[in-house]
ChimeraX commands (.cxc) that place a marker at each C-alpha (Angstrom):
marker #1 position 168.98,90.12,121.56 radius 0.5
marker #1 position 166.04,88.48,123.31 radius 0.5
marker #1 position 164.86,85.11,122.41 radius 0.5
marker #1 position 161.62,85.75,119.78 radius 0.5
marker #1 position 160.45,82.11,119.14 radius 0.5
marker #1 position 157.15,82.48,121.31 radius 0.5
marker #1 position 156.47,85.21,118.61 radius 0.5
marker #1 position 157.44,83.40,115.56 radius 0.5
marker #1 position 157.28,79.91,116.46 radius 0.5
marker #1 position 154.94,79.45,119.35 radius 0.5
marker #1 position 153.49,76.23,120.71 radius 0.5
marker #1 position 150.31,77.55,121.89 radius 0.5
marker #1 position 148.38,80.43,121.21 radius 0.5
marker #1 position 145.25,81.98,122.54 radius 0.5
marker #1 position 142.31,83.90,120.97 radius 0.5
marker #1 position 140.46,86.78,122.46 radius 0.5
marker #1 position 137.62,86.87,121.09 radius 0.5
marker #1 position 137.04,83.10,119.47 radius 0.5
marker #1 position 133.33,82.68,118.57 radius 0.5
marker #1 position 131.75,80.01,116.96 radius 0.5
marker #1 position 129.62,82.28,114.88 radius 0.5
marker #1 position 130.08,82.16,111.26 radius 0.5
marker #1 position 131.44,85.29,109.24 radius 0.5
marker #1 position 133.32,86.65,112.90 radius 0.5
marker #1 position 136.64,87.32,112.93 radius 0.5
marker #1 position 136.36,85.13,116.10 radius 0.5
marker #1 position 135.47,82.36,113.87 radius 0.5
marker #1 position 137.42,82.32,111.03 radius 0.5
marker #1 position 140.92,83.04,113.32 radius 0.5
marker #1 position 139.86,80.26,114.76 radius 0.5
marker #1 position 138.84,78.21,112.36 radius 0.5
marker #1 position 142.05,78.78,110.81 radius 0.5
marker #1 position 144.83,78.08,113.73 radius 0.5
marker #1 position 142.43,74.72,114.57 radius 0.5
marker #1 position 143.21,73.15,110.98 radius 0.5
marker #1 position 146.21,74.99,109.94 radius 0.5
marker #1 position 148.35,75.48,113.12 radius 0.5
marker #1 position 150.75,72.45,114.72 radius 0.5
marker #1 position 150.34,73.83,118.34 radius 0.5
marker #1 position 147.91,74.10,120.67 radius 0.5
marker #1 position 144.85,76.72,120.51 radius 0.5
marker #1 position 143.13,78.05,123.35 radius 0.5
marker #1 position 139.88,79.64,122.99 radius 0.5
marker #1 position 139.12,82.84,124.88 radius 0.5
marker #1 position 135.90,84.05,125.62 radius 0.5
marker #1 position 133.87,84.26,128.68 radius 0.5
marker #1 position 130.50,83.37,127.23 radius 0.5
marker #1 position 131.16,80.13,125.87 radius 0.5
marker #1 position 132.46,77.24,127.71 radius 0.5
marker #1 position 133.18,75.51,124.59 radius 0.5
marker #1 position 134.89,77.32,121.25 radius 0.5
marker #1 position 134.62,74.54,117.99 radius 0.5
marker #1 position 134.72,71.76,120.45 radius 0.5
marker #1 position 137.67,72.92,122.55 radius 0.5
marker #1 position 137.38,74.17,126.21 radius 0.5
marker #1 position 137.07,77.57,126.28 radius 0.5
marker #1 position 138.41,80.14,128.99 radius 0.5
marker #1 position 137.50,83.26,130.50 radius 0.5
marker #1 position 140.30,85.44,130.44 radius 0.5
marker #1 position 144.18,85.01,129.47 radius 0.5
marker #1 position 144.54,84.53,133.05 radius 0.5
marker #1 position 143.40,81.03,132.66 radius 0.5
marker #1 position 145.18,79.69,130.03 radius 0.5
marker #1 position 148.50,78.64,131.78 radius 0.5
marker #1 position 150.75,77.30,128.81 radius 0.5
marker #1 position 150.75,80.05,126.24 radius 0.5
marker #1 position 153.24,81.24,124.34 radius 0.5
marker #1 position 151.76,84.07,122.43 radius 0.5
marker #1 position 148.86,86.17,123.51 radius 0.5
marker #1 position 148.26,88.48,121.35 radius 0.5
marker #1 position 146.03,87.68,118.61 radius 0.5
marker #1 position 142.61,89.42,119.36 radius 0.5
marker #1 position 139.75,88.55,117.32 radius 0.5
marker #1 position 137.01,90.85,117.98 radius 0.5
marker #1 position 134.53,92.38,115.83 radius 0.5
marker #1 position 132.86,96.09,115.37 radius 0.5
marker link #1:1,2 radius 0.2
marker link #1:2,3 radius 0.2
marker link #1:3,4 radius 0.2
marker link #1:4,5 radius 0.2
marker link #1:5,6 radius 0.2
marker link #1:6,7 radius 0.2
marker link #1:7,8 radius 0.2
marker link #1:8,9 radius 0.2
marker link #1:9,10 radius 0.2
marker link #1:10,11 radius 0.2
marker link #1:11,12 radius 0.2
marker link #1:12,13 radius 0.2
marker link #1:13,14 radius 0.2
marker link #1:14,15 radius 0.2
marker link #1:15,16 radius 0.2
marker link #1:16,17 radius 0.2
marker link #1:17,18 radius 0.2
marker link #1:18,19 radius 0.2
marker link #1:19,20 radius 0.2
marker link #1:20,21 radius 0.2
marker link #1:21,22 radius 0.2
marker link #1:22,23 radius 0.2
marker link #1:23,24 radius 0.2
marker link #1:24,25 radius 0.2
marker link #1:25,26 radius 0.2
marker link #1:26,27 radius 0.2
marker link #1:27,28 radius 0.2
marker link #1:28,29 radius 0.2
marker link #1:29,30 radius 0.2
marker link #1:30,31 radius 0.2
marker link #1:31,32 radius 0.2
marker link #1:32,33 radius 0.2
marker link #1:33,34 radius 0.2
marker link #1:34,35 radius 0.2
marker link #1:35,36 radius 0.2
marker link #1:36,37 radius 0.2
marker link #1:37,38 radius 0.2
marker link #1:38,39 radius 0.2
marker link #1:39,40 radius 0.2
marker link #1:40,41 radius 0.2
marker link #1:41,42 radius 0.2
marker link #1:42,43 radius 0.2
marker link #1:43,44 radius 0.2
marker link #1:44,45 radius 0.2
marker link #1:45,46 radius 0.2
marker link #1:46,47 radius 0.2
marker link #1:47,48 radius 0.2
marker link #1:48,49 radius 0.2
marker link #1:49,50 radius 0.2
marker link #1:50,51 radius 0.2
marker link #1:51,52 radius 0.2
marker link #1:52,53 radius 0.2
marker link #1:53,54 radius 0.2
marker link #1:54,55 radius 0.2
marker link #1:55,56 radius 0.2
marker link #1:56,57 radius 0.2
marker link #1:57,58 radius 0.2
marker link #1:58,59 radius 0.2
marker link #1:59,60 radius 0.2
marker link #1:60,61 radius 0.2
marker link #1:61,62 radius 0.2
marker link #1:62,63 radius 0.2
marker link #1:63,64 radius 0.2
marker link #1:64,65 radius 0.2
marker link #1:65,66 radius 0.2
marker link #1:66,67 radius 0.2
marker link #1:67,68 radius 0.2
marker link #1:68,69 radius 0.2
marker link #1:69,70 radius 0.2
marker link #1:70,71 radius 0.2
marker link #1:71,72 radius 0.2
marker link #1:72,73 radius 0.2
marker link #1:73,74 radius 0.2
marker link #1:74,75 radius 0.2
marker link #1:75,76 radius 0.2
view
């Protein structure tokens, strides 16, 4: 059986999608990991440089020390 933990228990996740716009599902995923989540968060989105005060990347390319990538948080 393979090892799960990055799944379950990850240390850092990213979010497609992140948005500081209120009422997105961007924002509120967010929003949520920021206060709620012990690990690290990593804002995705390549129009913002900055998600809720965190440095923000372009792609999933860029953000080197993540354990789960999977949570996408786009709208429409």
């Amino acid at each position: 059986m393979s090892d799960l933990s990055a799944l379950f228990a990850p240390g850092c996740v990213a979010v497609v999608g992140a948005s500081e716009e209120r009422g997105s599902v961007g924002h509120a995923i967010t929003t949520s990991l920021r206060d709620e989540f012990d690990g690290e968060v990593v804002p995705v989105n390549p129009n913002h440089k900055t998600v809720l005060g965190q440095p923000c990347v372009d792609g999933l390319a860029e953000a080197d020390a993540v354990d789960l990538d999977a949570l996408l948080a786009v709208d429409g």
